[in-house]
VEXKE-624051 format. One record per atom (N, C-alpha, C): residue in three letters; atom name; x, y, z. Coordinates in Angstrom, 3 decimals, m for minus. Example, Ala and Ser with C-alpha at 12.3 -4.5 7.8 and 13.67 -1.06 7.14 Angstrom:
// VEXKE-624051
ALA:N:13.190:m5.690:7.800
ALA:CA:12.300:m4.500:7.800
ALA:C:13.200:m3.300:7.800
SER:N:12.850:m2.250:7.080
SER:CA:13.670:m1.060:7.140
SER:C:12.900:0.030:7.870
//
This chain:
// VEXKE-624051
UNK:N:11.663:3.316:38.778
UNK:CA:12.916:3.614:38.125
UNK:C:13.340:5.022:38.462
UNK:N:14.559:5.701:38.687
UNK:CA:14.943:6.688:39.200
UNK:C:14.952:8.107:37.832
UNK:N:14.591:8.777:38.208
UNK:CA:14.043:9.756:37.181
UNK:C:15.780:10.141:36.163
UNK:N:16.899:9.677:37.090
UNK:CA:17.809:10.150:36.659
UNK:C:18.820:9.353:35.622
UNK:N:17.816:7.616:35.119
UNK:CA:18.016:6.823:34.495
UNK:C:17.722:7.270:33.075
UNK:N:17.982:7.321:32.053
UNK:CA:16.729:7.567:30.448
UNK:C:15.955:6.412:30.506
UNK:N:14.838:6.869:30.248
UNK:CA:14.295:5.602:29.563
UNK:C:14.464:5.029:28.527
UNK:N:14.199:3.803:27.981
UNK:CA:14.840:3.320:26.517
UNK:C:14.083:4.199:25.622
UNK:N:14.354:4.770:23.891
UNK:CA:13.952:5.235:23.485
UNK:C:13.814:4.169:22.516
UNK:N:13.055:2.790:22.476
UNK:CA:12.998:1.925:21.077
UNK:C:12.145:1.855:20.463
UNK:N:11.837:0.902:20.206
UNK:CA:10.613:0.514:19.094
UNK:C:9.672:m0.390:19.476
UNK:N:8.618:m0.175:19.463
UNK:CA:7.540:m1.198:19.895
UNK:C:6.528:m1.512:18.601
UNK:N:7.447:m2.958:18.291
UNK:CA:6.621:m2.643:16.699
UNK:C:5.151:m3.586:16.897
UNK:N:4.244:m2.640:15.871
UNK:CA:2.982:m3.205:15.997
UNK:C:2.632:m2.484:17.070
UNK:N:1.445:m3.204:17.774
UNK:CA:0.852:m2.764:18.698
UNK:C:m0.841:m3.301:19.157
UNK:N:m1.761:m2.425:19.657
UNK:CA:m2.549:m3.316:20.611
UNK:C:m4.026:m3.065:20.087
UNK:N:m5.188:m3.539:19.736
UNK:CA:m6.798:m3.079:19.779
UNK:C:m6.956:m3.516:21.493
UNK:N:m6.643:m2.822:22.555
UNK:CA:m7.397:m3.029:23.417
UNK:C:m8.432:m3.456:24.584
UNK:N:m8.785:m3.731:25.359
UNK:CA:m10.279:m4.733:26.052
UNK:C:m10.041:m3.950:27.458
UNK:N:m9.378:m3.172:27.391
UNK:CA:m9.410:m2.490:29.280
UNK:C:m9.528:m1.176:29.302
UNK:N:m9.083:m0.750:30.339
UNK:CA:m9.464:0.902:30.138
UNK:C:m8.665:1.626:29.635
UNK:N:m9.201:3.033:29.458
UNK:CA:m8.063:4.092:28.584
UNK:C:m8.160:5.404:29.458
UNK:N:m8.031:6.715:29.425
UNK:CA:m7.951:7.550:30.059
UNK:C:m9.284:8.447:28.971
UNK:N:m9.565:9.591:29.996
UNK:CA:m10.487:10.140:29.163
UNK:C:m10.027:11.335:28.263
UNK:N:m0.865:12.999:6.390
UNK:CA:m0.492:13.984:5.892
UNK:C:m0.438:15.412:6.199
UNK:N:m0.671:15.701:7.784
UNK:CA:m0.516:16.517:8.590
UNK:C:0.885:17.099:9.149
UNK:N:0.331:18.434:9.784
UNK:CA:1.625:19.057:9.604
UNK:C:1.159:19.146:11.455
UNK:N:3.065:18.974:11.990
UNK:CA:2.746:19.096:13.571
UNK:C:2.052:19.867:13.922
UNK:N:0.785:19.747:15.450
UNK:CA:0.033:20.874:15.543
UNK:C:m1.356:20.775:14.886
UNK:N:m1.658:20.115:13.993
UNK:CA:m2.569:20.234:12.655
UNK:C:m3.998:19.433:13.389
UNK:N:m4.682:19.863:12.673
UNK:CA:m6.143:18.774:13.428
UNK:C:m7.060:18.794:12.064
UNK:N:m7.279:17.420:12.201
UNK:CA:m8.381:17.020:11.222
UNK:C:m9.422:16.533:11.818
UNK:N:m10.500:17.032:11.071
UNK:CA:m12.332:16.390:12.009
UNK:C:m12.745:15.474:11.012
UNK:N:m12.725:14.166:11.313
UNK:CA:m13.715:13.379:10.827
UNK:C:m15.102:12.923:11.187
UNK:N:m16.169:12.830:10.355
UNK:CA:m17.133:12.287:11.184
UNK:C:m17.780:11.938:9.608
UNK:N:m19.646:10.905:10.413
UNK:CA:m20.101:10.544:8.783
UNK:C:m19.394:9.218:8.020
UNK:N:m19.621:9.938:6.952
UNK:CA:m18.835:8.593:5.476
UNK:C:m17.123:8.870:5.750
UNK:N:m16.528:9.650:6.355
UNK:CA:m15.106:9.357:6.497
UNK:C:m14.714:8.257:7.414
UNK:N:m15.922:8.437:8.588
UNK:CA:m15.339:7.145:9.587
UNK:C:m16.608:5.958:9.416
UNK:N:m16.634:5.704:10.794
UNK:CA:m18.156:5.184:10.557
UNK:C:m19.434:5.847:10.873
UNK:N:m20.524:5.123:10.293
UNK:CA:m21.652:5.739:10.166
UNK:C:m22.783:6.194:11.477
UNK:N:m21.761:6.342:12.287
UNK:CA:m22.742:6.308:14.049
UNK:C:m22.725:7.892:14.578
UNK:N:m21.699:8.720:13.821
UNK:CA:m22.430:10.028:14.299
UNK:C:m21.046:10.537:15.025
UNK:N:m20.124:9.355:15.335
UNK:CA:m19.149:9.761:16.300
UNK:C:m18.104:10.758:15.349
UNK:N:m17.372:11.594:16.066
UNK:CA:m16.653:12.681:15.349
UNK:C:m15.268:12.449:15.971
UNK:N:m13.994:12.066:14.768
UNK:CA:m12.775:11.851:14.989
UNK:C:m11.734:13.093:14.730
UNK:N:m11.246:13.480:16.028
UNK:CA:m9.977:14.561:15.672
UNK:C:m8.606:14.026:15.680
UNK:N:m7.944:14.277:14.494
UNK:CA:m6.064:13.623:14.374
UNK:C:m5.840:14.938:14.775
UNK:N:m4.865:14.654:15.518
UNK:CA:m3.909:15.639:15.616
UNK:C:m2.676:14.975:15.679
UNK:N:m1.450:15.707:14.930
UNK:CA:m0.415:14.860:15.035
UNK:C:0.991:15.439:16.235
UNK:N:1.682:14.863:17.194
UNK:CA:1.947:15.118:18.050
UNK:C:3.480:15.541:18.092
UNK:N:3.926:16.491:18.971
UNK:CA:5.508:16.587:18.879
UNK:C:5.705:16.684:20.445
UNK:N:7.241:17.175:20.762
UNK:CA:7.647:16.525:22.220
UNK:C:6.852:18.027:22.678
UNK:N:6.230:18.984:22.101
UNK:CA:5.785:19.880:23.301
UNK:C:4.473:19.528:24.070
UNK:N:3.565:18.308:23.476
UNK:CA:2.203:17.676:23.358
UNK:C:2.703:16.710:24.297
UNK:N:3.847:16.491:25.098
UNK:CA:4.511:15.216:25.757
UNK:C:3.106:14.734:26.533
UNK:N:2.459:15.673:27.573
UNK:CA:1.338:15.458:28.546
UNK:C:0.527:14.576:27.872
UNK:N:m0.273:14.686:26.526
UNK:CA:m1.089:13.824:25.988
UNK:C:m0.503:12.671:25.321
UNK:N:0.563:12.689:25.052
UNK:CA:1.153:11.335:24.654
UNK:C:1.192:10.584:25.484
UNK:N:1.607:11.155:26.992
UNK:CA:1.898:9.950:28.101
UNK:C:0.674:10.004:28.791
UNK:N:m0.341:10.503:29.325
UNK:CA:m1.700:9.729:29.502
UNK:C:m2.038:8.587:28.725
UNK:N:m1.739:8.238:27.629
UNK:CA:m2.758:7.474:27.225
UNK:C:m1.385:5.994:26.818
UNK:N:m0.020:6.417:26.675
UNK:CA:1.023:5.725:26.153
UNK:C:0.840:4.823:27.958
UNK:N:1.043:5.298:28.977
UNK:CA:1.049:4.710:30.062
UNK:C:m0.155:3.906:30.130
UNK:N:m1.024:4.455:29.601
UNK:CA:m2.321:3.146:29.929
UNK:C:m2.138:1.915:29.000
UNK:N:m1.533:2.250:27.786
UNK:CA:m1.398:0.935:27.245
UNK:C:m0.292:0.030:27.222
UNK:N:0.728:0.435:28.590
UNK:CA:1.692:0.201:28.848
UNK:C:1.393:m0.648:30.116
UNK:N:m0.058:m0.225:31.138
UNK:CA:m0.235:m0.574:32.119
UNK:C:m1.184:m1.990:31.561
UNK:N:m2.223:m1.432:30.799
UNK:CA:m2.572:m2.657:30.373
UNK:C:m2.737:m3.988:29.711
UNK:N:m1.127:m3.479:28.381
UNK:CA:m1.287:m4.967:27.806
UNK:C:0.395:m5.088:27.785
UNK:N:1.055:m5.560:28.727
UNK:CA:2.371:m5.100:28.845
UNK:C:2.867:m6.379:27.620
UNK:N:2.365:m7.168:27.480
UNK:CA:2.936:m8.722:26.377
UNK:C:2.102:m7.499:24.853
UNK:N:1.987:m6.529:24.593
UNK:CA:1.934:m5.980:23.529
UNK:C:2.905:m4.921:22.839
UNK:N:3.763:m4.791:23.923
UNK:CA:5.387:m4.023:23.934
UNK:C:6.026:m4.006:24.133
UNK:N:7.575:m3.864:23.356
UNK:CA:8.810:m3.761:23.866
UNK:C:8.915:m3.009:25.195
UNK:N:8.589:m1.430:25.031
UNK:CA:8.850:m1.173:26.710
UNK:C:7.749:m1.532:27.466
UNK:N:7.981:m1.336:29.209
UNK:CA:7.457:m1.603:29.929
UNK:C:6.758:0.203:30.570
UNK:N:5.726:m0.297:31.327
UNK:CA:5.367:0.422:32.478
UNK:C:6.524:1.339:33.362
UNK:N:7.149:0.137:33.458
UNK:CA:8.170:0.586:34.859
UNK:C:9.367:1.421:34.174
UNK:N:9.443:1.416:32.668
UNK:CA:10.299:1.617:32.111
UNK:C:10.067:3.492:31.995
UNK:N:8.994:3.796:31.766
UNK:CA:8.160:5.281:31.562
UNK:C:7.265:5.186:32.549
UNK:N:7.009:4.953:33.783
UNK:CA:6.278:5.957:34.410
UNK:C:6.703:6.886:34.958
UNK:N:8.111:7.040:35.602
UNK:CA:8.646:7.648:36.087
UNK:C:9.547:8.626:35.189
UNK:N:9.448:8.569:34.249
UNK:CA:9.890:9.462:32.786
UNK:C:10.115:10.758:33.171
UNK:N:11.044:11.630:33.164
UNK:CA:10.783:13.314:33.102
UNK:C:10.241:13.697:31.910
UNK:N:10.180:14.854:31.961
UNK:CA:9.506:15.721:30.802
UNK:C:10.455:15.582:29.871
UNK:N:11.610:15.726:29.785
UNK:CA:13.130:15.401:28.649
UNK:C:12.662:14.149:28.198
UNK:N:12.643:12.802:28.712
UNK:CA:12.561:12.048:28.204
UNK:C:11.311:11.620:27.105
UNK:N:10.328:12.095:27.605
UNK:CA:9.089:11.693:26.541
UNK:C:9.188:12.883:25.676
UNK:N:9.505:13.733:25.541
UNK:CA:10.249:14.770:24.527
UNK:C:10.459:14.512:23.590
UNK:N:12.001:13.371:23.971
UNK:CA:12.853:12.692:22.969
UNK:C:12.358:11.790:22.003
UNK:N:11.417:11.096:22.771
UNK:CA:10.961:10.093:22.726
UNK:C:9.309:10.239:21.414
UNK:N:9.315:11.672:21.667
UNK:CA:8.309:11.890:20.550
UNK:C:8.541:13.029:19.266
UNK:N:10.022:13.367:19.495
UNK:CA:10.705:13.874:18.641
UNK:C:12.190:13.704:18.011
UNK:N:11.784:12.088:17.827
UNK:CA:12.738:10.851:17.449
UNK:C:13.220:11.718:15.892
UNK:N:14.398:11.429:15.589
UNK:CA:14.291:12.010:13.836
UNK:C:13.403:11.067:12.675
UNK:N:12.500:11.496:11.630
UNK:CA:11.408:11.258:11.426
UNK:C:10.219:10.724:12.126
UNK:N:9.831:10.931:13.466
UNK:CA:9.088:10.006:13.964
UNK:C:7.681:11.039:13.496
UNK:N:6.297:10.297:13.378
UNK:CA:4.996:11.359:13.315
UNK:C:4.037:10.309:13.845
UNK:N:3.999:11.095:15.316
UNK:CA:3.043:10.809:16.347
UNK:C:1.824:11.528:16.237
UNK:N:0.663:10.447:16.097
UNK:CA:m0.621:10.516:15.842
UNK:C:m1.505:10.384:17.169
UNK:N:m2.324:11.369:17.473
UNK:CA:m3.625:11.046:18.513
UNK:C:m4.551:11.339:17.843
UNK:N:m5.510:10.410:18.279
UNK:CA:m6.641:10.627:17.987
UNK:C:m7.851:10.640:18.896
UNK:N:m9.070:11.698:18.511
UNK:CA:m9.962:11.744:19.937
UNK:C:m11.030:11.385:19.631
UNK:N:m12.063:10.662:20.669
UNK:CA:m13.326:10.411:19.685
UNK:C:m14.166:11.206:20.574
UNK:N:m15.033:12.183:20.090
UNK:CA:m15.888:13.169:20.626
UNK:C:m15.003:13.935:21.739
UNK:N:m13.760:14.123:21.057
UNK:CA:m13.305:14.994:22.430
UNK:C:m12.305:14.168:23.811
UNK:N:m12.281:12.721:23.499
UNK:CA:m11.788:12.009:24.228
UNK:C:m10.643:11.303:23.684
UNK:N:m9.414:10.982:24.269
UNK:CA:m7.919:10.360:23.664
UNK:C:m8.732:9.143:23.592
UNK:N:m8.827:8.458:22.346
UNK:CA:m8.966:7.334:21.531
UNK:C:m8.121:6.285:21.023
UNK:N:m6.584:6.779:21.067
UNK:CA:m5.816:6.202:20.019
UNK:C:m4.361:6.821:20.280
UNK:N:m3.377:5.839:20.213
UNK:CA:m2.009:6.369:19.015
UNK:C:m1.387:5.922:18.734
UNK:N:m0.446:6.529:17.727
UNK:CA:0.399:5.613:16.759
UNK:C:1.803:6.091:16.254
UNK:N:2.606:5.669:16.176
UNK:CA:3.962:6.402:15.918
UNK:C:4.187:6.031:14.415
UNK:N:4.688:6.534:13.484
UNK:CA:5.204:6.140:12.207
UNK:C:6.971:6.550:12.030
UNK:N:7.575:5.293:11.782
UNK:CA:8.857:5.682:12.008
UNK:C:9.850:5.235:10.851
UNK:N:11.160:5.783:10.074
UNK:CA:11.507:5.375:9.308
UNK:C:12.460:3.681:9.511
UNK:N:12.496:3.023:8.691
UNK:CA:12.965:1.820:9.025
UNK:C:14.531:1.789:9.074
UNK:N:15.009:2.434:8.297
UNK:CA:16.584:2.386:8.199
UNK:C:16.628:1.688:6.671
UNK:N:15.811:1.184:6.213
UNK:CA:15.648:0.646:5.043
UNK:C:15.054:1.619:4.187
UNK:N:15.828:1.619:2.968
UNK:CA:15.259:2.386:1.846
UNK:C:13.846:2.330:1.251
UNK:N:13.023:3.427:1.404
UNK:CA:11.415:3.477:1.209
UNK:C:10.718:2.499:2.017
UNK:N:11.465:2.127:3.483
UNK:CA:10.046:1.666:3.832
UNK:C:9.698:1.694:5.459
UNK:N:9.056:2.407:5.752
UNK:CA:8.569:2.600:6.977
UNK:C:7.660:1.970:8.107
UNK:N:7.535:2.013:9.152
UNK:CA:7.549:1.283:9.804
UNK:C:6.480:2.085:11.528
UNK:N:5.256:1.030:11.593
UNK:CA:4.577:1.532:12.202
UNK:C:4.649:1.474:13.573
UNK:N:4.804:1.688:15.042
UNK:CA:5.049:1.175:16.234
UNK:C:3.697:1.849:17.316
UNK:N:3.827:1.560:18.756
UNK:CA:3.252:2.312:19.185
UNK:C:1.452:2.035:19.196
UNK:N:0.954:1.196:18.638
UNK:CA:m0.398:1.113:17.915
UNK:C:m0.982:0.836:19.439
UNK:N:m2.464:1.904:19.832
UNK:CA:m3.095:2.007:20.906
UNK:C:m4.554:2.309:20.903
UNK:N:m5.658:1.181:20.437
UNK:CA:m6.848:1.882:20.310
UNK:C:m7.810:1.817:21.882
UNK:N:m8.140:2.485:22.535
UNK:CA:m8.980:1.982:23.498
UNK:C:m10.346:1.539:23.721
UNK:N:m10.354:0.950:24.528
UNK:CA:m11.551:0.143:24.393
UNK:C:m13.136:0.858:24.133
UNK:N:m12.893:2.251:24.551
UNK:CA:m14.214:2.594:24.979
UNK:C:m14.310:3.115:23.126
UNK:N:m13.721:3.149:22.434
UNK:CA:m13.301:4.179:21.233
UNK:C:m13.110:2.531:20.139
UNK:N:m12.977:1.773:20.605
UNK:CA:m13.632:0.705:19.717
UNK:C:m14.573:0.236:18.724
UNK:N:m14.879:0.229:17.813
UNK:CA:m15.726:0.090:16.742
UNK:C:m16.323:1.140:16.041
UNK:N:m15.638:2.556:16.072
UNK:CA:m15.755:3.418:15.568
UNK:C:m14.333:4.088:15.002
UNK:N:m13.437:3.564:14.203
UNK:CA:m12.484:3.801:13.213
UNK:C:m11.663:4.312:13.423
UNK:N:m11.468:4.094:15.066
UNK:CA:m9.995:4.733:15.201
UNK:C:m8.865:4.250:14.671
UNK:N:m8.941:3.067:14.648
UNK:CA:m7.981:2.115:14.619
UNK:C:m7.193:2.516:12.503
UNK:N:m8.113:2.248:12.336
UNK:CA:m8.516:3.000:10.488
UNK:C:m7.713:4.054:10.485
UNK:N:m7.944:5.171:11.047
UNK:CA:m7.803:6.862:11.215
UNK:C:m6.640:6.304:11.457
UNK:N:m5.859:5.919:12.462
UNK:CA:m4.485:6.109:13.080
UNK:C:m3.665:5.045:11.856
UNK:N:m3.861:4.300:11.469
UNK:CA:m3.176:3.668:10.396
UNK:C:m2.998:4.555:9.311
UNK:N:m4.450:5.231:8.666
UNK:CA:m4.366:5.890:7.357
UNK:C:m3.320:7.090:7.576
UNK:N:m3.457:7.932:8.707
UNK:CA:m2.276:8.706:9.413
UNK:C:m1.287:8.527:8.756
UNK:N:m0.702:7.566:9.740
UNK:CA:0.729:7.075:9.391
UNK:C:1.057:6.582:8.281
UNK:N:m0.018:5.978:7.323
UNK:CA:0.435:5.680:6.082
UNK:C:0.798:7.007:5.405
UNK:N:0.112:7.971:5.656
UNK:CA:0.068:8.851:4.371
UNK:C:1.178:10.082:4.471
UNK:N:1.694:9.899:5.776
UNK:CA:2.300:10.436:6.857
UNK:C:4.046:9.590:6.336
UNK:N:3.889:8.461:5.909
UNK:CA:5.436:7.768:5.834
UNK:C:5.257:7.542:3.820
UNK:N:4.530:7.964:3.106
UNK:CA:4.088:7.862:1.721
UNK:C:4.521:9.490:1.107
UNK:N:3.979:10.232:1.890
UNK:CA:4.440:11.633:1.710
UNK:C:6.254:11.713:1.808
UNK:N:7.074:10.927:3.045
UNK:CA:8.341:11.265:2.828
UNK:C:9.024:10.338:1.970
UNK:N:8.204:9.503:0.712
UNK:CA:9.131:9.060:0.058
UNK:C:8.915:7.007:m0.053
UNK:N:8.419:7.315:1.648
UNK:CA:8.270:5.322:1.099
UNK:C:6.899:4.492:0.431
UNK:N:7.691:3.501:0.246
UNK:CA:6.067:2.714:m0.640
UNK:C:5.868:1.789:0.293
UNK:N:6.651:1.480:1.142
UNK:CA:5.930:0.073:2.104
UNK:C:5.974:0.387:3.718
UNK:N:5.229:0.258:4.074
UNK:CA:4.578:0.045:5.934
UNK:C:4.714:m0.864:6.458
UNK:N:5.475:m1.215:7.323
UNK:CA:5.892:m2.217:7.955
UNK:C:5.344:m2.337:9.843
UNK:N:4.756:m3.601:10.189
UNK:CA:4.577:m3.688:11.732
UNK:C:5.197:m4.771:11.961
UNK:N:5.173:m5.412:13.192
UNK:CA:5.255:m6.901:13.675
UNK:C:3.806:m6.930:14.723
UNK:N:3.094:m8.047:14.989
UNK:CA:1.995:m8.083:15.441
UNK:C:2.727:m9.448:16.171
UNK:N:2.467:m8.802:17.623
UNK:CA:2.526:m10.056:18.794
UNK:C:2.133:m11.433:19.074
UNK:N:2.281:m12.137:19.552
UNK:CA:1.706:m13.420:19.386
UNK:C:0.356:m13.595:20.308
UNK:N:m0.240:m13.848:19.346
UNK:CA:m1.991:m14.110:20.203
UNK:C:m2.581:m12.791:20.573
UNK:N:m1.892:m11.602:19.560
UNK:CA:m2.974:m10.635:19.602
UNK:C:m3.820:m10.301:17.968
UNK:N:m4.579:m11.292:18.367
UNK:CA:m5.799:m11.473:17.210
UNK:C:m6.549:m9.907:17.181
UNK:N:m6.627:m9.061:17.793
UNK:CA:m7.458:m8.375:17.562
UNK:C:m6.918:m6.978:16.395
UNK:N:m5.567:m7.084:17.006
UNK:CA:m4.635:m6.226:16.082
UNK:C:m4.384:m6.452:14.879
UNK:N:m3.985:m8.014:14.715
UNK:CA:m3.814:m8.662:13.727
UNK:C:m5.300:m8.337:12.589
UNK:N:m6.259:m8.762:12.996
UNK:CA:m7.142:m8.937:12.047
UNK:C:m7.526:m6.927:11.764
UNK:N:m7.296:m6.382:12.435
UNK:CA:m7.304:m5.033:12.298
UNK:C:m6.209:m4.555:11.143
UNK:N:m5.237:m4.851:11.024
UNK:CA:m4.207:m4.582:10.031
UNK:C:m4.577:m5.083:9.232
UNK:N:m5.005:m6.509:8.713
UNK:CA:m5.098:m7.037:7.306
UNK:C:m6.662:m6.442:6.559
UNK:N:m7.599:m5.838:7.472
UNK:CA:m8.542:m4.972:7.138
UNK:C:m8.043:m3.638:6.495
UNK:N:m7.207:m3.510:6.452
UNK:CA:m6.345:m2.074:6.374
UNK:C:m5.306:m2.084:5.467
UNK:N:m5.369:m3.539:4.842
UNK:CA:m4.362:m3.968:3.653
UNK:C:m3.139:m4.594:3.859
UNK:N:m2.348:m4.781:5.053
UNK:CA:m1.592:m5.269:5.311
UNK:C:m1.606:m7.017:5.343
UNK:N:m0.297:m7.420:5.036
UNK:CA:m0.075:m8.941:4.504
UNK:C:1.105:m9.275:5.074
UNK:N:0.691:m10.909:5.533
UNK:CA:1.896:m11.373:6.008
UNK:C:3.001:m11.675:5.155
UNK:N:4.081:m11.038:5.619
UNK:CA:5.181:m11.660:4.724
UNK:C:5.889:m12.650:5.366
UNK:N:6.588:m13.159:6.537
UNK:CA:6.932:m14.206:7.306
UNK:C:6.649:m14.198:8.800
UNK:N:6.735:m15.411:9.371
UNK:CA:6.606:m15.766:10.705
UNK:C:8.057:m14.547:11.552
UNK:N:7.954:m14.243:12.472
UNK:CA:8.976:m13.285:13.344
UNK:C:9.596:m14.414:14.284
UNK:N:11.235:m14.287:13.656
UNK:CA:11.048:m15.493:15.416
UNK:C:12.150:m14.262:16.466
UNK:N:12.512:m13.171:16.527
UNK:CA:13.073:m12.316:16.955
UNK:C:11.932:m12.715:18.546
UNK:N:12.452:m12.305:19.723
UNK:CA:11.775:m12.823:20.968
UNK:C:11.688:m11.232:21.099
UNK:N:11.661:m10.242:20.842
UNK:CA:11.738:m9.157:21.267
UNK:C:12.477:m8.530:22.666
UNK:N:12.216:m7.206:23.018
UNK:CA:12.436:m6.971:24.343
UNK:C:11.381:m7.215:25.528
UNK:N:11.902:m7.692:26.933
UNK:CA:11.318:m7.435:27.864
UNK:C:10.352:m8.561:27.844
UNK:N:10.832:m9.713:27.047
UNK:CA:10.059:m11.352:26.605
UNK:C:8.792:m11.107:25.741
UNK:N:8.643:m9.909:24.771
UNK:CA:8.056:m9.680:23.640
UNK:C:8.024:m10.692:22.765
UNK:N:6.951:m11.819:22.364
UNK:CA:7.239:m13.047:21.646
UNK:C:6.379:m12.386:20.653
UNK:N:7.487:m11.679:19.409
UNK:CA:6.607:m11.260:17.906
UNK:C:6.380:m12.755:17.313
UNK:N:5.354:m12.479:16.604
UNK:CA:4.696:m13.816:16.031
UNK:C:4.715:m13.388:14.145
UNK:N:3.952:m12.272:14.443
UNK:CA:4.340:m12.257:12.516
UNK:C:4.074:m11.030:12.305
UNK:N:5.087:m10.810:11.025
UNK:CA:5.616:m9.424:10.286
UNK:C:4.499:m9.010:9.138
UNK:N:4.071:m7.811:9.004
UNK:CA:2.794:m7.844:7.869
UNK:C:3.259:m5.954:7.271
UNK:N:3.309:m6.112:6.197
UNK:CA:3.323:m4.851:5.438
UNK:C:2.235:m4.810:4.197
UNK:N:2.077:m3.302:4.184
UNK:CA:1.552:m2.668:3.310
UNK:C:1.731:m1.744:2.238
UNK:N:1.783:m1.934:0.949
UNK:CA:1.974:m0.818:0.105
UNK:C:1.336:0.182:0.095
UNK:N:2.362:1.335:0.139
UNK:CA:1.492:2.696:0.435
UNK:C:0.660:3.356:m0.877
UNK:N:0.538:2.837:m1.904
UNK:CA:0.269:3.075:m2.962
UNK:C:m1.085:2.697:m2.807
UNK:N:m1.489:1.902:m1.817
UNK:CA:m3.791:1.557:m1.334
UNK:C:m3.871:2.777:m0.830
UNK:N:m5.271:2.957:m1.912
UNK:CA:m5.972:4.212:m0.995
UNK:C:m6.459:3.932:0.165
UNK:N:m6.183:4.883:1.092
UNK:CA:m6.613:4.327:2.717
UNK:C:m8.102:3.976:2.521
UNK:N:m8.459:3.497:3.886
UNK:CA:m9.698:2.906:4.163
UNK:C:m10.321:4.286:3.938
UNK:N:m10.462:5.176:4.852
UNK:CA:m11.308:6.419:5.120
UNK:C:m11.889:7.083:3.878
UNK:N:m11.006:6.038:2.858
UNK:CA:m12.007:7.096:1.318
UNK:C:m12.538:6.315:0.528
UNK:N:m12.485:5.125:1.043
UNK:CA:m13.240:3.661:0.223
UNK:C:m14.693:4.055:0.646
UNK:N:m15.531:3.841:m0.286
UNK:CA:m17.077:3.108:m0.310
UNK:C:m17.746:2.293:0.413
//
């Protein structure tokens, strides 16, 4: 695509747990260390940091890999952002309310997640969802949800909203671990032949996972 096109700036609601490769209530800038009884119990150590358009470099390492690898898990495409300038992923991560989440596990991009307002009164709306494979079974997936929950709860809303793709079981069962519930079947076809399958929200009023027992 010609650098002198924009790329779309939309929504990719829901998002992906991963199986291929990845690359190796916060305030922008901010970093939190988890490790222990906050995540899981294996020793591994989780840093949030939450992201703005000057962080563009680490957003798009890891936004392109999950763009390259599960393209039926998003509205945009590959072809749509690889060729992106620096303006565009900017924009693109300093949407009005948007709070872009990375997360690292021992030092390595793990994860991310966008939290975005819906246009609907109090209720927000999660997109963007990217755990990688190697960063699998150690709570990223947890971390980047509780993020954004507490992250779209702080400006006011009570409900979290995704859409989860069709026949991505792994995401799916990852959200309803995390409190989220189906409310209806999606028959919207999305962009770019995106076939959403079903809509699942959460009240922001559950204490996140990361402080449960």
């Amino acid at each position: 695509m010609p650098t002198t096109q924009a790329a779309p700036v939309h929504q990719d609601r829901g998002g992906l747990v991963s199986a291929g490769r990845c690359p190796g209530g916060l305030v922008p800038g901010a970093m939190s260390v988890v490790g222990g009884a906050c995540g899981r119990h294996d020793g591994a150590v989780l840093e949030v940091r939450v992201l703005t358009g000057d962080d563009w470099p680490q957003w798009r390492e890891v936004r392109l890999a999950a763009l390259s690898e599960a393209p039926y898990a998003y509205g945009s495409t590959y072809a749509d952002w690889v060729d992106a300038d620096e303006r565009q992923w900017r924009d693109r991560l300093d949407g009005p309310g948007f709070h872009n989440v990375l997360v690292l596990l021992d030092g390595a991009p793990a994860g991310i997640a966008t939290g975005i307002p819906s246009g609907e009164p109090g209720v927000a709306e999660l997109i963007s969802m990217y755990v990688c494979p190697a960063a699998r079974g150690h709570g990223v997936g947890d971390r980047l949800i509780d993020e954004v929950a507490a992250a779209a709860a702080a400006a006011g809303a009570h409900t979290l909203r995704l859409n989860v793709t069709q026949g991505n079981a792994h995401a799916g069962n990852l959200y309803a671990r995390n409190g989220f519930h189906d409310v209806t079947p999606n028959p919207d076809p999305g962009r770019n032949g995106v076939q959403y399958e079903r809509t699942m929200v959460r009240r922001l009023d559950r204490a996140p996972r990361s402080t449960l027992a």
